[in-house]
ROSETI-503354 format. One record per residue (C-alpha): residue number from 0; residue in three letters; x, y, z. Coordinates in steps of 0.1 Angstrom, whole numbers. Layout:
ROSETI-503354
<pt k="NUM" r="ALA" x="X" y="Y" z="Z"/>
...
***
This chain:
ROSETI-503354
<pt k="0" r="UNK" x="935" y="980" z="1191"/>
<pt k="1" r="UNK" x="931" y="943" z="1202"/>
<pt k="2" r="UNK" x="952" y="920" z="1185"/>
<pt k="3" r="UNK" x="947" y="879" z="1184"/>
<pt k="4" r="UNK" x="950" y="850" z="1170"/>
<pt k="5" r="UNK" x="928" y="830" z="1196"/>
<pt k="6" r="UNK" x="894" y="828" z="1180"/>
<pt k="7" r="UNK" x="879" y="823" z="1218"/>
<pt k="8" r="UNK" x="895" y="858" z="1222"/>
<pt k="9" r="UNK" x="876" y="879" z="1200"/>
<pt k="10" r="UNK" x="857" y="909" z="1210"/>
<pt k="11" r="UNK" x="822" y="902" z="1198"/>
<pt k="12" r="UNK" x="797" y="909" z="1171"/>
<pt k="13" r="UNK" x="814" y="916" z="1146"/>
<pt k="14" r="UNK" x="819" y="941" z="1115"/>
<pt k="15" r="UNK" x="845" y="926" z="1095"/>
<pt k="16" r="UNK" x="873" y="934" z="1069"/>
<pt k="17" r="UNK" x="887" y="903" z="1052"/>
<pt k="18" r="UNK" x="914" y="897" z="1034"/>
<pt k="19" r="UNK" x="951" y="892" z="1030"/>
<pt k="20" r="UNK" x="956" y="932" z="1028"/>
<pt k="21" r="UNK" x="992" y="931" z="1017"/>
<pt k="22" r="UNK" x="1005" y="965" z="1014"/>
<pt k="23" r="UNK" x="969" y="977" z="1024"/>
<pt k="24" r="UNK" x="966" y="997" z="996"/>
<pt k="25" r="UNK" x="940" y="1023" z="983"/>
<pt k="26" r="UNK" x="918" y="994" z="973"/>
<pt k="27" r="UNK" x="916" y="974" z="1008"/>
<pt k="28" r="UNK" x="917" y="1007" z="1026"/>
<pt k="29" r="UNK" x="877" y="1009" z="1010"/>
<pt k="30" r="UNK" x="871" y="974" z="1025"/>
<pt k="31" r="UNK" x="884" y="986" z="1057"/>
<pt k="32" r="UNK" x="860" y="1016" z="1055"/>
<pt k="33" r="UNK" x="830" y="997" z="1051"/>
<pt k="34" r="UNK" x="839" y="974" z="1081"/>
<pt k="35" r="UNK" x="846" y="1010" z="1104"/>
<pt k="36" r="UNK" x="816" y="1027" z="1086"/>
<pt k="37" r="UNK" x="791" y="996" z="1108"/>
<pt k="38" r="UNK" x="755" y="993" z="1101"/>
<pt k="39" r="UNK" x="753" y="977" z="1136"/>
<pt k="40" r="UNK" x="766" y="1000" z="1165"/>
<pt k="41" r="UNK" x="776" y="974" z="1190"/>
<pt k="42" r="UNK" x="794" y="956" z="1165"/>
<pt k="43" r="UNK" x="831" y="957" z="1168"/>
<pt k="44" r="UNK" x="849" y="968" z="1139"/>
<pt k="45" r="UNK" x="874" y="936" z="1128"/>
<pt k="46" r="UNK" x="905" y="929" z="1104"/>
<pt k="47" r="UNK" x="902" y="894" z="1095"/>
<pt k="48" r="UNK" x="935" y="881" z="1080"/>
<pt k="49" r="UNK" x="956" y="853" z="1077"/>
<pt k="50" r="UNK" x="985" y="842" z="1095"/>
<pt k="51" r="UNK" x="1008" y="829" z="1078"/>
<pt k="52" r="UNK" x="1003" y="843" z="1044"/>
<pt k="53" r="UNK" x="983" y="814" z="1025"/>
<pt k="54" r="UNK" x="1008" y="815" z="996"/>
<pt k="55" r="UNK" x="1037" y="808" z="1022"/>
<pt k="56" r="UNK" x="1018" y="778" z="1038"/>
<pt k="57" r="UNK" x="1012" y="762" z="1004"/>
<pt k="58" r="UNK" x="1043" y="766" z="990"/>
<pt k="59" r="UNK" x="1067" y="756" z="1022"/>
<pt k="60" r="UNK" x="1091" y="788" z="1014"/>
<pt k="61" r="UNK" x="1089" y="823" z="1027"/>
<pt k="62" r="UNK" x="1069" y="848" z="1007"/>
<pt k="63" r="UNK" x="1078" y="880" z="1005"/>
<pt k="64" r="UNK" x="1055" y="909" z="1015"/>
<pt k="65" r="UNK" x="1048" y="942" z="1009"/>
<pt k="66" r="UNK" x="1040" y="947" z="1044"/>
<pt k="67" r="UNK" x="1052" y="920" z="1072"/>
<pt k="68" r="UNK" x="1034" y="915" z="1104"/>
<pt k="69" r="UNK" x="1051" y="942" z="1124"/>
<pt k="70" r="UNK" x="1049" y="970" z="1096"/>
<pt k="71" r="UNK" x="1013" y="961" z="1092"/>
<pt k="72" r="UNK" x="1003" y="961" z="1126"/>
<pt k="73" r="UNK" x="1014" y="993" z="1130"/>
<pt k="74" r="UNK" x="1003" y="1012" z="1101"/>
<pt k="75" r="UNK" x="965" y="995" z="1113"/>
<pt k="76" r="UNK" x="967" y="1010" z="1142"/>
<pt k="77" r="UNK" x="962" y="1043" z="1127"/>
<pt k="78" r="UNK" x="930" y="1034" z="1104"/>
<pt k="79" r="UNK" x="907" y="1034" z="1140"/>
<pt k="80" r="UNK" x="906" y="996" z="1142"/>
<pt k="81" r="UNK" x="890" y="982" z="1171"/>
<pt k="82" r="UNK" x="905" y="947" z="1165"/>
<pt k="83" r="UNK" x="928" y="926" z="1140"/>
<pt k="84" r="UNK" x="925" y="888" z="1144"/>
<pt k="85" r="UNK" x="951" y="868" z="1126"/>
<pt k="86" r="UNK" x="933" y="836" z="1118"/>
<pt k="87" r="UNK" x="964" y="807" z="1121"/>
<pt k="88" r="UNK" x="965" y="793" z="1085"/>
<pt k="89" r="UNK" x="970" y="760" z="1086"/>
<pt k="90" r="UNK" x="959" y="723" z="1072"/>
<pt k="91" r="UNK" x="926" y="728" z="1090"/>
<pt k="92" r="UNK" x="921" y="759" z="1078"/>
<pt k="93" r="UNK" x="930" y="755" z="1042"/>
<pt k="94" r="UNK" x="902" y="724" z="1041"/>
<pt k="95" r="UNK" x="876" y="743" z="1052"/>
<pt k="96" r="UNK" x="850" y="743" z="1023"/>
<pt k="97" r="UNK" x="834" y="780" z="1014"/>
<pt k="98" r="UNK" x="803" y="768" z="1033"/>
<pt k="99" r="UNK" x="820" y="755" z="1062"/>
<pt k="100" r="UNK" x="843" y="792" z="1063"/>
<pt k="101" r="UNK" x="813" y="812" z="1065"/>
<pt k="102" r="UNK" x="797" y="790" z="1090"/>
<pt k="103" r="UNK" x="826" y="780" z="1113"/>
<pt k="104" r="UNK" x="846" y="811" z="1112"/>
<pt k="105" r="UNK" x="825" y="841" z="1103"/>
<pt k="106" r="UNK" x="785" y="828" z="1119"/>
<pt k="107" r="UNK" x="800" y="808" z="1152"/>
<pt k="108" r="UNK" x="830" y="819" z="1160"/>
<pt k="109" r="UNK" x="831" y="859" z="1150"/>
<pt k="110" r="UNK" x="796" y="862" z="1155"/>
<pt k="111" r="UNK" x="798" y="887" z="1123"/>
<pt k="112" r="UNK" x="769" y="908" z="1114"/>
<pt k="113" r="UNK" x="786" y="922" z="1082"/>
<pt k="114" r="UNK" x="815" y="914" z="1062"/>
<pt k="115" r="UNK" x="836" y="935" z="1033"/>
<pt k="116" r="UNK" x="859" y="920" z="1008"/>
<pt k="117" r="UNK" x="874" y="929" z="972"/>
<pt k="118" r="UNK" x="855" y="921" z="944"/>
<pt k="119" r="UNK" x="888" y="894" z="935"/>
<pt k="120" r="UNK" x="883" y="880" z="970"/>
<pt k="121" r="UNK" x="890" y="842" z="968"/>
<pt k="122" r="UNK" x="887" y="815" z="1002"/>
<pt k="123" r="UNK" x="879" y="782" z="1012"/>
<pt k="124" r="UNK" x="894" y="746" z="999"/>
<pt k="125" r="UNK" x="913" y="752" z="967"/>
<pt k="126" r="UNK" x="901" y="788" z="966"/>
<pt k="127" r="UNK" x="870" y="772" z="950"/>
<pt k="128" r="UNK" x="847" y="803" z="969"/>
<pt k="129" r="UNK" x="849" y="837" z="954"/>
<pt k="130" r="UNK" x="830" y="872" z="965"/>
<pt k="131" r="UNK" x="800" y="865" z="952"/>
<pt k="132" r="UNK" x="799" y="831" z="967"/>
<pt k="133" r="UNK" x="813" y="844" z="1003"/>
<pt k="134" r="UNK" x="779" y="874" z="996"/>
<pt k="135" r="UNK" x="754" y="846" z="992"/>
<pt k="136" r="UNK" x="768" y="823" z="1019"/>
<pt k="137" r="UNK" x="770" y="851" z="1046"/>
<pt k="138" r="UNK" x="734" y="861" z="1034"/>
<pt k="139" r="UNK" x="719" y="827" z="1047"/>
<pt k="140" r="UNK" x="735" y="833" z="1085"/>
<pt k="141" r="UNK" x="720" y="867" z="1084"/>
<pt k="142" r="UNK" x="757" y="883" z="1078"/>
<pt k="143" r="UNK" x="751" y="915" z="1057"/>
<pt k="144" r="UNK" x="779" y="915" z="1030"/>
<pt k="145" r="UNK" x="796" y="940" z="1012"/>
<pt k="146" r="UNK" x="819" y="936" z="978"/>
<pt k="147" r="UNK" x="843" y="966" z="972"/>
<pt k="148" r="UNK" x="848" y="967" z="931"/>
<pt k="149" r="UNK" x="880" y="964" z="919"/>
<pt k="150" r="UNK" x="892" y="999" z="915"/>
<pt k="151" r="UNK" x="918" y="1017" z="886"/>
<pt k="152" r="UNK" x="937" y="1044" z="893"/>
<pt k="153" r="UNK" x="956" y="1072" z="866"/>
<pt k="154" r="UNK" x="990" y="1068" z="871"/>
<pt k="155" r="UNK" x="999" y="1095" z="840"/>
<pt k="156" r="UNK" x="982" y="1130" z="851"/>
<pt k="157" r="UNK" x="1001" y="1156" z="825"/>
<pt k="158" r="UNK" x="986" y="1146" z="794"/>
<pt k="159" r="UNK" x="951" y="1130" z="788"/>
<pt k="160" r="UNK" x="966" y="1111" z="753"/>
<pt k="161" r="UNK" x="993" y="1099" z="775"/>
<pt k="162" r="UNK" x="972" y="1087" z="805"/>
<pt k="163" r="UNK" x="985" y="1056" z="818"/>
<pt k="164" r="UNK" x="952" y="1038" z="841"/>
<pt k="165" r="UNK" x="968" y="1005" z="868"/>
<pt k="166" r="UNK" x="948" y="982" z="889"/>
<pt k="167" r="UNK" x="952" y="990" z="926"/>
<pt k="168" r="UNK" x="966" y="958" z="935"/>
<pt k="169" r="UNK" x="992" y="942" z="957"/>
<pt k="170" r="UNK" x="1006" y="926" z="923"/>
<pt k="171" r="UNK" x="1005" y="964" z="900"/>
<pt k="172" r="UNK" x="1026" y="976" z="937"/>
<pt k="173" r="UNK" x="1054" y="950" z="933"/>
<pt k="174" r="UNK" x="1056" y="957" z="895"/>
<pt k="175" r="UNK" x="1060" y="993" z="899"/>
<pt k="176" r="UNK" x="1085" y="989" z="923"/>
<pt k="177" r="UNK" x="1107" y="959" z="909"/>
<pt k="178" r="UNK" x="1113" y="985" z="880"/>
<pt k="179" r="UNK" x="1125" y="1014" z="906"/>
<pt k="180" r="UNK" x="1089" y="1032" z="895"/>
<pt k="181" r="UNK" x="1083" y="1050" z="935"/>
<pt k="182" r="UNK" x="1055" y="1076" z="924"/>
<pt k="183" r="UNK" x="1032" y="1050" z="908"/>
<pt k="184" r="UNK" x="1036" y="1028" z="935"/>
<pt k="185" r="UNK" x="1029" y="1053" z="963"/>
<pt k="186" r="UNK" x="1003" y="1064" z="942"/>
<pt k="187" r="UNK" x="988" y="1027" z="943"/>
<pt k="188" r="UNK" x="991" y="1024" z="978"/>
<pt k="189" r="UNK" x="981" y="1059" z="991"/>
<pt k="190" r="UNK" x="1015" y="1067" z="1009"/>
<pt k="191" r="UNK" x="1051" y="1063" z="1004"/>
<pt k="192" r="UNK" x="1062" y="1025" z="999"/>
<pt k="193" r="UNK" x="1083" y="1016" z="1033"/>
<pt k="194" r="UNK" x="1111" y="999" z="1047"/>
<pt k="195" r="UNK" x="1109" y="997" z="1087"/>
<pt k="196" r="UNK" x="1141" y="978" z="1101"/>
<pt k="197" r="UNK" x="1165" y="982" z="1131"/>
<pt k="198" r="UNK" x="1200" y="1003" z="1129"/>
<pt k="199" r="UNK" x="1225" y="978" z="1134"/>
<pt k="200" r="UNK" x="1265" y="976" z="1132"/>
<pt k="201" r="UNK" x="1278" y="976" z="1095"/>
<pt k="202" r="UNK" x="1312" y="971" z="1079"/>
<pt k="203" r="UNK" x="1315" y="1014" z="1085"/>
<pt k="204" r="UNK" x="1323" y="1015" z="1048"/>
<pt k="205" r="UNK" x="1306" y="1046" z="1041"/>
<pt k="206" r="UNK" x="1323" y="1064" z="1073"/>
<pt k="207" r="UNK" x="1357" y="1058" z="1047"/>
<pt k="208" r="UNK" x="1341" y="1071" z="1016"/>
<pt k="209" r="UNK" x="1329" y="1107" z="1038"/>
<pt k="210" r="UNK" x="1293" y="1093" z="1037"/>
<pt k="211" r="UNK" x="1286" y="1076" z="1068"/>
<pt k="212" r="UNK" x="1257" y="1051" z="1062"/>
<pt k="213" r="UNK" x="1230" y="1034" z="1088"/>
<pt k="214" r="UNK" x="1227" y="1000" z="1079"/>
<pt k="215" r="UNK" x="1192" y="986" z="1083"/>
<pt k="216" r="UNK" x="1180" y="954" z="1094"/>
<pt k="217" r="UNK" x="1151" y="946" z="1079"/>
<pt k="218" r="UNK" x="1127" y="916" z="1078"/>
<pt k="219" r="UNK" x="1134" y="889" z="1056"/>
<pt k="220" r="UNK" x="1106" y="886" z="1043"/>
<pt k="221" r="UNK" x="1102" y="923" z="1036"/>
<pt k="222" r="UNK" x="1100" y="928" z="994"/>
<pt k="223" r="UNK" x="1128" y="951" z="980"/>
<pt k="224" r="UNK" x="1120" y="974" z="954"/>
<pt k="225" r="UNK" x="1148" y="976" z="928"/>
<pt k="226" r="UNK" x="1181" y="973" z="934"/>
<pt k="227" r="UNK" x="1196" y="1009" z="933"/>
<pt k="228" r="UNK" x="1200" y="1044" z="953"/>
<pt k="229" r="UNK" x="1172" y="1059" z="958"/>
<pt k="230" r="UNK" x="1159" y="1098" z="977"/>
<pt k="231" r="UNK" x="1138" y="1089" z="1006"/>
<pt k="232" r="UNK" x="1126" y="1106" z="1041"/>
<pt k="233" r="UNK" x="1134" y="1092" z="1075"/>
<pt k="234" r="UNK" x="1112" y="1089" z="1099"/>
<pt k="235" r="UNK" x="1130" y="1083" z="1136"/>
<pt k="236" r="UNK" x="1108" y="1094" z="1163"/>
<pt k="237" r="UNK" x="1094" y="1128" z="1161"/>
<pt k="238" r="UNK" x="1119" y="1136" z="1132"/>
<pt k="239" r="UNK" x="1118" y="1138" z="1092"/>
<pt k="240" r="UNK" x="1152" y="1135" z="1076"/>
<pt k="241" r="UNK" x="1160" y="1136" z="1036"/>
<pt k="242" r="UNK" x="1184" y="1109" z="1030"/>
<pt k="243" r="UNK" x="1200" y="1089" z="1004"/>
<pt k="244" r="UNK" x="1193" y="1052" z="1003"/>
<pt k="245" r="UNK" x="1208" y="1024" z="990"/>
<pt k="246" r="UNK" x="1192" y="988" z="981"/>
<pt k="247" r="UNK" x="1219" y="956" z="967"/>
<pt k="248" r="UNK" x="1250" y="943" z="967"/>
<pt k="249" r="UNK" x="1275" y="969" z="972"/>
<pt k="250" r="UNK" x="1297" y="955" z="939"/>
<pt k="251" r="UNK" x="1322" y="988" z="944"/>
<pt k="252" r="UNK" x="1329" y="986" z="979"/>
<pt k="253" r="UNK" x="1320" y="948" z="991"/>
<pt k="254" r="UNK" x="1322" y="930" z="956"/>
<pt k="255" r="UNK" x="1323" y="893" z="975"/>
<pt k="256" r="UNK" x="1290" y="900" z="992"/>
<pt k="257" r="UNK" x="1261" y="887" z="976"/>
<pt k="258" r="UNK" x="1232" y="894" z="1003"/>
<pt k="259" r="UNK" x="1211" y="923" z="998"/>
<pt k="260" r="UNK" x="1219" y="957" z="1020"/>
<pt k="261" r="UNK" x="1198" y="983" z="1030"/>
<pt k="262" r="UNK" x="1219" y="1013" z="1040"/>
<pt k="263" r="UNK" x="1209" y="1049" z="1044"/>
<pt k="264" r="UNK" x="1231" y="1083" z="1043"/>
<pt k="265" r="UNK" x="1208" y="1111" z="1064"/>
<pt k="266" r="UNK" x="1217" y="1147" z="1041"/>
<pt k="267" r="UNK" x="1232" y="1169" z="1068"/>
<pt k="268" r="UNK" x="1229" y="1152" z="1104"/>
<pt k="269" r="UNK" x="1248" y="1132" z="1127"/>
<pt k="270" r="UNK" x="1243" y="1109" z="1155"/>
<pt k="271" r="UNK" x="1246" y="1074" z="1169"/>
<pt k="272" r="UNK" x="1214" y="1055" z="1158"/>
<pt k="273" r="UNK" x="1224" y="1019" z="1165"/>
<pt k="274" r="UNK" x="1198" y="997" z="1178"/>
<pt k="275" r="UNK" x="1172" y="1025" z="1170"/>
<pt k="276" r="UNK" x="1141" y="1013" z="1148"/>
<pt k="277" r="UNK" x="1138" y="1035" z="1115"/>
<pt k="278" r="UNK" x="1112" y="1041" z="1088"/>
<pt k="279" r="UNK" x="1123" y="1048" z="1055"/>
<pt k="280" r="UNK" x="1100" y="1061" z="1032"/>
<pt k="281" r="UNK" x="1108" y="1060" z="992"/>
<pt k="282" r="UNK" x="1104" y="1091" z="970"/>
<pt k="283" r="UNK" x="1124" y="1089" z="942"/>
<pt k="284" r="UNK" x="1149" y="1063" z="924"/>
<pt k="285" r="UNK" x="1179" y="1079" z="913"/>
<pt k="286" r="UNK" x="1201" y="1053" z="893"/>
<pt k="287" r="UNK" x="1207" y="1018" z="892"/>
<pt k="288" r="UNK" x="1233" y="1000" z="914"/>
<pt k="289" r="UNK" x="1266" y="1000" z="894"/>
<pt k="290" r="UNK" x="1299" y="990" z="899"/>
<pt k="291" r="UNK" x="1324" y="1021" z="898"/>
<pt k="292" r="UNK" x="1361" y="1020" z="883"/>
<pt k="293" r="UNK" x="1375" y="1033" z="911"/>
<pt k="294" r="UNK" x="1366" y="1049" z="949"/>
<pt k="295" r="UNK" x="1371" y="1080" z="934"/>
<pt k="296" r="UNK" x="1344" y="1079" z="903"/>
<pt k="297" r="UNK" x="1319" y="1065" z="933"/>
<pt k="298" r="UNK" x="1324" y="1093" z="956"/>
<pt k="299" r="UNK" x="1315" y="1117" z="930"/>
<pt k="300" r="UNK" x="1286" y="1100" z="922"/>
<pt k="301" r="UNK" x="1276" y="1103" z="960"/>
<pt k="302" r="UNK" x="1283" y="1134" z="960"/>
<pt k="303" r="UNK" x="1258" y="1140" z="930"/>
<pt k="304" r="UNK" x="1227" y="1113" z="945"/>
<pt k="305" r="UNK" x="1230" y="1134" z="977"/>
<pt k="306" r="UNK" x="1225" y="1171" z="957"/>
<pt k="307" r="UNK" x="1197" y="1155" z="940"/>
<pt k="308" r="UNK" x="1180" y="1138" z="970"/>
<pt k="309" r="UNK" x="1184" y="1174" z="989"/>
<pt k="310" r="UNK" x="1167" y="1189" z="963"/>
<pt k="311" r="UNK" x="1139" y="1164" z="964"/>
<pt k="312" r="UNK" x="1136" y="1172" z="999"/>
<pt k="313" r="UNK" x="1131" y="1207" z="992"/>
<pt k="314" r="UNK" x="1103" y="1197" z="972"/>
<pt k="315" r="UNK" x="1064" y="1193" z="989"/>
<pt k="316" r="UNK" x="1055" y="1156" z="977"/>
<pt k="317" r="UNK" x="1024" y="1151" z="970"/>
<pt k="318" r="UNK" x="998" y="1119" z="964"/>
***
C-alpha cells in the first residue's frame, strides 16, 4: 500500500474514499468498499484523509483518536488498499471553498474518477459543503460520486422489546467506551476496540503483588476507554494471550501519580517483552478502578479479575 502526503506523489486516476475514518468503523468500512469495488479498472483505489485531524488544527490542542496514525495505517493495510494519501491540513487547506476542494484536490490533483463519503460528510471553508454538495460538485468534473447512508446498528439482540438500535459513529464508539461498554463498541466498529503501544520499563509494582504487569506505552493521543480493569487478548507476533488489563491511576499502589497507565497481566505466561510492540484487544470490563484498604484486599481482587478474565478466554467471542 502506497502511503503519502505529497499530492505530486499520487498514484493516478483515482477511486477514492474520503473522510476522517476515525476508528474506521462498520460505517466507513462501506465507504471504503465502494472506493475498492471501482467502476473504472485502471483507477487506483485511494483513502483520502486528513493530516492532522481537522479538529486538532482548529482547536491548537491535541485530539484524541480512536485510531492514531500508526494504528490506522496498519489496520488499512489489511482492507486491500492500493493507496492512503494524507492530505496536510493546514491554513490553505481549511480555506479552500467546497468548489475549489473538488476542483483543486479531487479534478487536478487526484485526477478522481469516483468518490465515496458518509451521508454526514462535511468539507471545505467553515464546513459550509456537505455530501450532497461534494455529489453535485464532483458531478460537474465528470467524478462519479457515491454517498453511503448513515447506518444503525442493534446493539440489544436477546429481546425484541428490549432492543437497543446506535448510530455507527466515531462519537456512539467513544460513548460506549467512556462508560466501560466493550461489546457495543466492538460491535460498532466491527472488531475489538485496541490499544497498540510499546512494552516499556515500569515501577515493577505488580512483580511485588505476584502479578507481574507489562506496562504499555501508548500514543498520547490514543482515547482511553474507561478507567478500570478490564479481560482482553494479546496479540504479540504470531501469539493470542488472555490477559488482565488495567487503565488509570493506580490509587492503591502509586496513589501520588496522576498520569494515566496502561498495564497488562498475560493469565499464565512469562517472558521478557520490553521494547516489544503489543496489541491489546478489549473484551470485557470487569470493575471500576478503586482504591483498596490494604495490599492484601487488592491481591484478592486480582486474584478474582484474573479467574474471570480466564474464563472469558475460554469463551469463543463473537461480533
Amino acid at each position: 500500500m502506497w502511503i503519502t502526503s505529497d499530492l505530486t506523489e499520487i498514484k493516478t486516476p483515482t477511486s477514492i474514499a474520503l473522510g476522517n475514518f476515525d476508528g474506521i468503523h462498520r460505517g466507513h468500512n462501506l465507504v471504503i468498499a465502494a472506493a475498492l469495488a471501482k467502476s473504472f479498472s485502471h483507477a487506483h483505489s485511494t483513502l483520502l484523509t486528513f493530516h492532522p485531524h481537522p479538529r486538532q488544527f482548529f482547536s491548537g490542542q491535541p485530539h484524541s483518536l480512536l485510531t492514531p496514525l500508526p494504528e490506522k495505517i496498519a489496520y488499512l493495510q489489511t482492507l486491500g488498499l492500493e493507496q492512503v494519501v494524507l492530505l496536510p491540513f493546514d491554513q490553505k487547506i481549511a480555506r479552500l471553498t467546497p468548489e475549489e476542494f473538488v476542483t483543486e484536490i479531487l479534478a487536478r490533483q487526484l485526477k478522481a474518477m469516483q468518490v465515496s463519503v458518509g451521508a454526514n460528510f462535511h468539507f471545505g471553508r467553515d464546513r459550509s459543503g456537505n455530501a450532497e454538495d461534494l455529489a453535485r460538485l464532483a458531478q460537474a468534473h465528470n467524478i462519479q460520486p457515491q454517498i453511503i447512508p448513515l447506518q444503525n446498528l442493534q446493539l440489544d439482540t436477546h429481546s425484541p422489546e428490549t432492543a437497543e438500535f446506535s448510530q455507527i459513529s466515531s462519537s456512539s464508539i467513544r460513548h460506549h467506551l467512556s462508560l466501560g461498554q466493550i461489546p457495543a463498541a466492538n460491535l460498532l466498529l466491527g472488531r475489538p476496540y485496541t490499544l497498540m503501544g510499546t512494552v516499556i520499563q515500569g515501577k515493577k509494582l505488580g512483580r511485588t503483588l505476584g502479578f507481574p504487569t507489562a506496562n504499555i506505552q501508548i500514543p498520547s493521543e490514543k482515547f482511553l476507554p474507561r478507567y478500570g480493569v478490564y479481560a482482553v487478548t494479546v496479540i504479540h507476533q504470531d501469539k493470542r494471550l488472555p490477559g488482565v488489563m488495567n487503565v488509570g491511576v493506580r490509587p492503591s499502589v502509586d496513589p501520588q501519580s496522576f498520569d494515566p497507565h496502561v498495564e497488562v497481566h498475560l493469565l499464565d505466561w512469562r517472558g521478557n517483552l520490553y521494547g516489544e510492540t503489543i496489541t491489546i484487544e478489549l473484551r470485557e470490563f470487569l470493575r471500576p478502578e478503586q482504591k483498596f484498604p490494604s495490599i492484601d484486599a487488592l491481591k484478592a481482587q486480582i486474584n478474582i479479575d484474573a479467574e474471570v478474565a480466564r474464563q472469558l478466554g475460554n469463551i469463543p467471542h463473537h461480533l
